[in-house]
N, C-alpha and C positions, 0 to 999 in steps of 0.2 A: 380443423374444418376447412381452411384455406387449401391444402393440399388436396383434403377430398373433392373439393368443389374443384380444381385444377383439375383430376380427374373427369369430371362430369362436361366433359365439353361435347361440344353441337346444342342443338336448339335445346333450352332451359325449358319448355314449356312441354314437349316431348318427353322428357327427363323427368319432369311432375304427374303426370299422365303415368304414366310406366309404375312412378312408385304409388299413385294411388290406386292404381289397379291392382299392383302387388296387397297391396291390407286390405282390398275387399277380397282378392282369391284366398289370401291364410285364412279369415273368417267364413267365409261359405266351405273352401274345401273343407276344415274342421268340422263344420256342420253336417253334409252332406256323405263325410263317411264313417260315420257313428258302425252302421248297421257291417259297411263292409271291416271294419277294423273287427268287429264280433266276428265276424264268419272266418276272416284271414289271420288274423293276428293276436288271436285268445282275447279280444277287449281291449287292446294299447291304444287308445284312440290316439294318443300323440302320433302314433307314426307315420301316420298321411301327413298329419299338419309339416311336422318335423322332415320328411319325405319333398313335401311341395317348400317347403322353406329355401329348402338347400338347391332343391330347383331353380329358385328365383332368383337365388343367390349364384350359381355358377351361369345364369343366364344375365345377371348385370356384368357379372366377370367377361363374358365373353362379348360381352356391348363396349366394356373399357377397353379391349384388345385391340380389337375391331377399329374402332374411332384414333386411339393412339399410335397403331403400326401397321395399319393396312389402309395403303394409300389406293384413292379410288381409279387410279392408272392399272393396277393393279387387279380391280374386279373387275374390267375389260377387258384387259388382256388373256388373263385366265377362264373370262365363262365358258370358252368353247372345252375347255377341257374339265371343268366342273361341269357341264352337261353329258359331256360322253360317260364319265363316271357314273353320275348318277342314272344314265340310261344304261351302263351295264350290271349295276346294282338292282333297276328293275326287272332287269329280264332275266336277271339270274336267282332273284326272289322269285319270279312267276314260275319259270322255270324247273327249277330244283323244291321250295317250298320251305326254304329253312328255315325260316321265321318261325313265332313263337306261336303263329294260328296257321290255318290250313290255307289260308286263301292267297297267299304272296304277297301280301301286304308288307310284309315285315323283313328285313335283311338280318340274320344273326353275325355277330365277329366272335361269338361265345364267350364274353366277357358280356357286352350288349349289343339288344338288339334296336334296333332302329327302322322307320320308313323311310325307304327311297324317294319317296313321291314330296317327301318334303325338301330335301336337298335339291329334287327336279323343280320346285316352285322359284327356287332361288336362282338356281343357275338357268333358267329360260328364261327370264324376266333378266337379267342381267346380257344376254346371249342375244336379246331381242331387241333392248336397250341400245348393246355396241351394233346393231346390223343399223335401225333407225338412226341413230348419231353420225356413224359414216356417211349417209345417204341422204342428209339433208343438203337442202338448197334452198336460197330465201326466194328465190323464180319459179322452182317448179318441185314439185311433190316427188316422196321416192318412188323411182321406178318401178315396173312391171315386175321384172327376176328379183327384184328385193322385198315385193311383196310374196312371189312365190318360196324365196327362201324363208322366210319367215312362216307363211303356213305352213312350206313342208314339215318344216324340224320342229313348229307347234306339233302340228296333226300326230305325228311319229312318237313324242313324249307324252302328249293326253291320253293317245288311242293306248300304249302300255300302260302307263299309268290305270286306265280305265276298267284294265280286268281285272284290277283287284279295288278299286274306290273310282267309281263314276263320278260321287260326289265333285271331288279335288279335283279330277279332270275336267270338269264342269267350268267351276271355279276359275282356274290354272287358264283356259282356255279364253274365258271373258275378262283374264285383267289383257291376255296378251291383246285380244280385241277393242280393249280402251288403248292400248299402248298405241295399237297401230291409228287410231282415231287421233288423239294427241300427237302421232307423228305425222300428222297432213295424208295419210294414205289416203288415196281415192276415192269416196263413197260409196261408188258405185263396185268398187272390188269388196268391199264390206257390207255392203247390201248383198251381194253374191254369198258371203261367206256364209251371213246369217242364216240364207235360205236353204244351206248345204247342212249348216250345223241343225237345222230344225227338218230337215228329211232325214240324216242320218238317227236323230233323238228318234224318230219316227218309224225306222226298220228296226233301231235295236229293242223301241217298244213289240213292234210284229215279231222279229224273229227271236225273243225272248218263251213266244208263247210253243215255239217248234224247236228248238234246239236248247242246250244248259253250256252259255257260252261265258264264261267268267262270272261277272256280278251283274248282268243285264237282265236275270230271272229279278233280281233285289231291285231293280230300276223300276222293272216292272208295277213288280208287288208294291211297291211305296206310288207308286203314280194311282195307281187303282183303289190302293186305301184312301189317298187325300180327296181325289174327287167322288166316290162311288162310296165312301167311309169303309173303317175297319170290321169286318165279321168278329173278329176277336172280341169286340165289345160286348156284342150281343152274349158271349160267356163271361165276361170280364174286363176290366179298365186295363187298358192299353197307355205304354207309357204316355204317349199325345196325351189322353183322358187325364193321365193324373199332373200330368206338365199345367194343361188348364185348369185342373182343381187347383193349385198349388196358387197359381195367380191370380182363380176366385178370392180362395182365404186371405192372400194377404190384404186384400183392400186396398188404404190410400195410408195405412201407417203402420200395417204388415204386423206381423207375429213376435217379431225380435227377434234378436242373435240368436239362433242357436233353438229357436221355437217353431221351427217348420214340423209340419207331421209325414205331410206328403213322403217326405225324404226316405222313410223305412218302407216305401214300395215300390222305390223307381230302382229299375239296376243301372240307370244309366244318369242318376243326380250329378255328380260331380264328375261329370264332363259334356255329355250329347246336350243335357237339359238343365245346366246349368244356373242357368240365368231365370227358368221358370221358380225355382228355390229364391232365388236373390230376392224377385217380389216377393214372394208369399213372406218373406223373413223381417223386409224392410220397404214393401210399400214402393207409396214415389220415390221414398230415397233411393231407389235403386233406379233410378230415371240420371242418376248423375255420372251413375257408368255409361248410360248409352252417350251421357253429354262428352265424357273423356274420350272417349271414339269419336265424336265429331270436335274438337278440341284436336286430336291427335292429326285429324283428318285437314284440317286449316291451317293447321302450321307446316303440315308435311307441305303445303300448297305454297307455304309463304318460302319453304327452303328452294322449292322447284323455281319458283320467281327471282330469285337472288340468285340462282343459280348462272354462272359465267360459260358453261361448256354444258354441249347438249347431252353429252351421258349420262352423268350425275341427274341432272333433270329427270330424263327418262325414266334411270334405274329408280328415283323416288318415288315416281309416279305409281310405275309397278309395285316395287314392295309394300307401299302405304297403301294401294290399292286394295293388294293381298288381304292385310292383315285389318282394315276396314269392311272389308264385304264378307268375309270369312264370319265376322262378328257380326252384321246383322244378318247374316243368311244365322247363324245359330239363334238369334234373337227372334227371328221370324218363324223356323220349326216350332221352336219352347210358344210361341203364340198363338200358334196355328192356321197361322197366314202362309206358311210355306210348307210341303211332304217333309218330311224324316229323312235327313242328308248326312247325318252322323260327324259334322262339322261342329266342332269344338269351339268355347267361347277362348280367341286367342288372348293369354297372359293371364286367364282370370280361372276357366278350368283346372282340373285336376292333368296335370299332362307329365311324357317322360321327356328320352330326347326331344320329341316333338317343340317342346320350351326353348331347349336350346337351341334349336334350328330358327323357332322363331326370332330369340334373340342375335342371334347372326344376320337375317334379315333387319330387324332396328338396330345392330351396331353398321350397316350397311348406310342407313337411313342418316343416321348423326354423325357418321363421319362425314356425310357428304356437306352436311351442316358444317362441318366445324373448319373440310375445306372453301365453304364458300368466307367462311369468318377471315378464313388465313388469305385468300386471294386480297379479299377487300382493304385487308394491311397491305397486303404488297402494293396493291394501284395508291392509297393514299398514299404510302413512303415514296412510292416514284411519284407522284404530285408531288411534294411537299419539295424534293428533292430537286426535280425542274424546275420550281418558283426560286428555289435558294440559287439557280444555277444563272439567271437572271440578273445581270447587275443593277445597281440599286438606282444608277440614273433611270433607266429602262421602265424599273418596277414603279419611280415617282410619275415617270408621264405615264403609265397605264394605270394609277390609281386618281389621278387627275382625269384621265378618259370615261373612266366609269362612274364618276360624280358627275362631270358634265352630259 
């Protein structure tokens, strides 16, 4: 156990969080793909569970890597080349189309396939992180050109990103927009941005209705269901409809494990609408996941405070950013306070690589933890190490000085 626990370094409270969120996603995904294990897999219902297990499993594995041998000098130095990657992974998905669906979403290496857009979450929040970090000053805010470098190579990863998931470039675009907030930018250059990013939502609403330009027909369509409601309805319950039956039924002490009914009519339970199943299952107890997201969300705050160099700061801000808003924007569709964004609930969904990308972003997170742990040894050893250096007449009249 000691060894493991050796292992488990950065913030302990992180570390708890991750694995209780792990035993609610084996319990609900189990639940939730009863219907698709009949359709796909003759009835084996283990195999999701057994599927998502070994997910979580090679996604703590790559959190121990992460935190023990990849120093955070090291995610600076290389974002700019993990971003160009994953920008030509997108454009060679939009592009060509290899992916396992039609829309470029997806990058194949024919063994697996993967999303770009999530390695791009990582490596621009990192990429954003090292531009903000070089460019501070305790006198004056960063520069003009360091805010336009930063939108441009935002604007360039969102806007590809965009033709295939509007959603993530959504997303993607507003952590980089808190980054830039927490980096002292300007107001008045991010009150610019806002008014940019809310005319451009606004043409690609227009020009969605005259041309079929990526998934901006899909931006559409979901803006016009949320406020003006679903036609679908009127023949039949739409998944929304059954998202909110699902959290009728459960009440305030829910159906139990494994007692959801909803679940045999959503094609999208165990992942888009995940969390609408959690309630109907388990009630308020499922008020303790949204508490691990805010839990996950306070201590990433207390690693950014301890934090001794502004990178590491930044990059936590960002990634914890990510991986909190991600989780209540899916909290928020499954309620129907927010349109149909196809944002997955992170760590607790049913997911592929997508998990282990995630878990590269939190083994990002607790290394940065486990170097603030190792900095703080090093300043006390040189304290302790200055006082002994002190002869000991010296050390009686300054302990004589501080009594009187």
């Amino acid at each position: 156990m000691n060894k493991l626990f050796d292992l488990l370094k950065g913030d302990r409270g992180i570390w708890m969080v991750l694995i209780f969120l792990s035993l609610f996603s084996l319990l609900v995904v189990y639940s939730t793909t009863g219907s698709l294990a009949y359709r796909q897999m003759g009835g084996n219902t283990f195999f999701y569970l057994f599927k998502q297990f070994v997910l979580i499993m090679l996604g703590f594995g790559i959190i121990v890597l992460v935190v023990n041998y990849v120093p955070v000098k090291f995610m600076s130095i290389f974002s700019p080349v993990l971003l160009g990657i994953s920008f030509v992974f997108i454009v060679t998905a939009l592009v060509l189309k290899i992916g396992s669906d039609t829309s470029g979403r997806t990058f194949s290496l024919g063994f697996i396939s993967f999303q770009p857009a999530e390695l791009a979450k990582i490596s621009l929040v990192l990429f954003v992180s090292r531009l903000l970090a070089n460019n501070q000053d305790n006198e004056n805010p960063p520069s003009r050109k360091t805010f336009f470098w930063i939108i441009g190579v935002s604007g360039v990863i969102c806007a590809a990103i965009s033709m295939a998931n509007f959603s993530t470039a959504a997303l993607l675009f507003l952590t980089v927009m808190i980054l830039m907030f927490i980096g002292r930018v300007p107001i008045k250059f991010l009150l610019a941005t806002i008014g940019a990013g809310v005319l451009a939502v606004v043409m690609i609403y227009m020009l969605a209705s005259v041309v079929d330009i990526g998934r901006f027909n899909t931006v559409r369509g979901r803006i016009d269901r949320f406020i003006k409601g679903d036609p679908n309805s009127e023949i039949g319950m739409t998944q929304s409809d059954f998202a909110e039956m699902a959290i009728f039924r459960g009440g305030q002490l829910g159906t139990g494990p494994g007692g959801s009914e909803v679940r045999n009519h959503m094609a999208a339970a165990y992942n888009d609408f995940i969390f609408a199943i959690l309630v109907e299952e388990y009630g308020w107890i499922s008020f303790m996941v949204i508490l691990a997201y805010l839990i996950f969300a306070s201590r990433a705050g207390v690693i950014i405070r301890q934090s001794h160099r502004s990178f590491p700061a930044f990059m936590v801000a960002g990634l914890s950013s990510l991986f909190v808003l991600q989780a209540m924007i899916n909290m928020g569709v499954s309620t129907g306070i927010l349109p149909v964004t196809g944002q997955t609930l992170p760590w607790v969904s049913m997911g592929g690589t997508s998990t282990l990308f995630t878990a590269l972003s939190l083994g990002c997170i607790l290394r940065a933890s486990y170097q603030n742990k190792l900095e703080n040894s090093s300043v006390q050893k040189k304290k302790v190490e200055d006082e002994s250096d002190v002869p000991e007449e010296d050390q009686a009249f300054a302990e004589v000085g501080a009594i009187n």
